[in-house]
Residue, then its C-alpha position, 0 to 999 in steps of 0.5 A: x069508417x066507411x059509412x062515416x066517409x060516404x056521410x062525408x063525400x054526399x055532403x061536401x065533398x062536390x064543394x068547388x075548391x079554391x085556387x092553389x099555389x103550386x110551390x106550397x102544393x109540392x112543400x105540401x106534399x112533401x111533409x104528406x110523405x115525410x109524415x107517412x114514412x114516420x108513421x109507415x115505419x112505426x106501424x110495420x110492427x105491431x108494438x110499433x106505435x106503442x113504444x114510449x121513446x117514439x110517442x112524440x115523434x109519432x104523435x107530431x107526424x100524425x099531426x102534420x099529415x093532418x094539418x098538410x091534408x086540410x091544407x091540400x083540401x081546401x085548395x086542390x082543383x079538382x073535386x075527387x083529388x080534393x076528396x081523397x085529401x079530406x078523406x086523408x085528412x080524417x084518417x089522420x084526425x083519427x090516427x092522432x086520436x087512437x094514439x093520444x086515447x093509447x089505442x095502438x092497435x087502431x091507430x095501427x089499422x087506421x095508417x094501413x087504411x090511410x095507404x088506400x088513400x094515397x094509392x087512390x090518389x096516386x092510380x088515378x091518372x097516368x104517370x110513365x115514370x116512378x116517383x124520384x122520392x119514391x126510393x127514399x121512402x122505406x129501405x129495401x130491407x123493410x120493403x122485402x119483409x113484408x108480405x107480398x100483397x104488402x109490400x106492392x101496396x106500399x109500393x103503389x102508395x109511395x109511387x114505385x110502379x115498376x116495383x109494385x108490378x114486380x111484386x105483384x107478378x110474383x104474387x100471381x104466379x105464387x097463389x093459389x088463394x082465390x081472393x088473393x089472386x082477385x085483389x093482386x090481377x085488378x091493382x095489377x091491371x090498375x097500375x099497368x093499364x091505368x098508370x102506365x099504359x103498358x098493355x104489353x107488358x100485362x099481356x106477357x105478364x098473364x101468357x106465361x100464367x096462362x101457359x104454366x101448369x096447375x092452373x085451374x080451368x076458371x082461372x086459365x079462363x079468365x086469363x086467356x080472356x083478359x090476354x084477348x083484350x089486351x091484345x086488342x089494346x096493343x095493336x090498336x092502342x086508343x086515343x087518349x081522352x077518347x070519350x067514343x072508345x071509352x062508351x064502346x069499352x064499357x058498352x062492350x064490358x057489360x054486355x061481356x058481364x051480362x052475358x058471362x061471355x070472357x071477362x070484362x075487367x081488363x075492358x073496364x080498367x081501360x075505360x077508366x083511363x080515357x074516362x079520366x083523361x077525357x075528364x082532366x082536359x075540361x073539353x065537351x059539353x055538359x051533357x058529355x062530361x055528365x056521361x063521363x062521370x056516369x061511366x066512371x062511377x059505373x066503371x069504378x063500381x065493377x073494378x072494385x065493388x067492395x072499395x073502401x073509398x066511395x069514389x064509384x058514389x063521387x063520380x055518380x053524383x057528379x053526374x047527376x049535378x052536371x047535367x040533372x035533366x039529362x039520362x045520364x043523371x038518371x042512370x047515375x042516380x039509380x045506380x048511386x041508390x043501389x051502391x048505398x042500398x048494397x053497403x047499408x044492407x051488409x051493416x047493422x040498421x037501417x040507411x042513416x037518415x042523413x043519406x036518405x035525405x040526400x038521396x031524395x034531394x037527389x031525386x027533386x034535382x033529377x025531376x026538376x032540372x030547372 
């Protein structure tokens, strides 16, 4: 599945998309989320999705997401957020085709995968308040049944931000899983830094973790450094869209990574806000936005190495596409070589002909600009 979406993104997904009308957007979106909540709902059980009484219901609502995700794809502005609608788009191909072949069990994993889509879409950009739809969306008593790391996954896809930052609290104070805690602190960090610009709240948040007894050395460690910086970004809070503050994060990260001095994630987490906000304002020139597009590829690709989505791979290309001649372009690129290099090594065969191709067409751009 994954390498079937980098095949994707390497081909088409830089495709300029056209303009949109912002009413038939939002109508749009609208059956986006009615279509999940259906399959949402079906899914929470394993026989869900299998029970003859619901097959057209669930079949329909597979059908519209993936006609309202083409919809949105061809006409969304902006090349990742047109990308997470492609990729959308195909999880809903596939959902439909699990459920008309009766291979329920993989339809079922396919709409829990499609969630990383919407929280993706939705943990890209700022957004102080919770969606107003979001209530509406799964009844509390479906919400509380979930597990934990469940239940704040769901509450970032539907847009419940408040509610997953809760949910996520009590899934940091709870576990001992090491992996657990790992995946829980960095969506955390992502929704309280990234979306709502509450460094505050995450720094209160990871005190009283820090403070409270039986917690292991390393983990105490890692907290009390994430705390430092948080500190930092709250007492002098940067500008948005700061492109000079969000180079210095990331400069500072890696030297912190390369060093294995404190830990760089709140940094990074933090960068990929200005990145992203230096980025939606269109301002600066090329070889600026192309930097931006390489520390956001970089960024993406130390917060969350293993993705299922290749965002970290987007924002490299883009990098390489925008200014070719550029050093940018040439750190995006080799960086891009071993992001591919690291996924194809952890799967059955070799690098798939198509990616290669690309790569060295890659290469051809990067050497000769003009």
């Amino acid at each position: 599945m994954r390498a079937l979406l980098v095949t994707a993104l390497l081909a088409a997904a830089l495709v300029p998309a056209a303009a949109y009308d912002v009413a038939g957007m939002r109508d749009a979106m609208h059956s986006v989320f009615s279509s999940m909540r259906v399959l949402l709902e079906r899914s929470a059980t394993l026989d869900g999705l299998a029970e003859p009484q619901d097959e057209r219901a669930v079949l329909a609502a597979a059908q519209d997401l993936a006609d309202q995700a083409a919809i949105i794809s061809e006409h969304v502005p902006r090349d990742e957020v047109s990308f997470l609608a492609s990729s959308l788009d195909r999880y809903a191909t596939w959902i439909r085709r699990s459920l008309e072949w009766r291979r329920h069990e993989a339809a079922r994993r396919l709409v829990h995968d499609a969630v990383e889509v919407c929280i993706a879409c939705h943990t890209r950009v700022p957004s102080r308040r919770d969606s107003p739809l979001a209530r509406d969306f799964l009844d509390t008593g479906q919400m509380e049944g979930l597990p934990a790391e469940d239940r704040a996954r769901l509450q970032v896809a539907t847009r419940r931000f408040d509610d997953a930052l809760h949910t996520l609290e009590g899934l940091l104070a709870g576990t001992r899983d090491p992996d657990t805690f790992e995946r829980a602190a960095r969506e955390y960090l992502v929704v309280a830094l990234r979306v709502k610009g509450d460094p505050r709240r995450a720094r209160q948040a990871f005190s009283q973790l820090a403070a409270g007894g039986g917690v292991e050395d390393a983990r105490r460690r890692r907290l009390e450094s994430w705390v430092g910086a948080l500190q930092r970004l709250e007492i002098d809070p940067p500008v948005a869209g700061d492109l000079d503050t969000a180079r210095a994060l990331v400069r500072e990260a890696e030297t912190r990574r390369d060093a294995a001095v404190g830990d760089p994630l709140v940094l990074q987490v933090a960068a990929s806000r200005l990145l992203y906000e230096y980025l939606d304002r269109g301002e600066g020139s090329v070889v600026e936005g192309a930097e931006a597009y390489y520390l956001l590829g970089l960024t993406h690709y130390r917060i969350e190495p293993g993705a299922p989505l290749p965002r970290a791979e987007l924002f490299l290309e883009k990098a390489v596409r925008t200014a070719p001649g550029s050093e940018h372009a040439r750190r995006a690129l080799a960086l891009l070589r071993v992001k591919l290099t690291e996924q194809y090594a952890a799967a059955p065969g070799a690098m798939p002909p198509e990616i290669v191709d690309h790569l060295r067409l890659l290469q051809e751009l990067v050497e000769s600009p003009g």
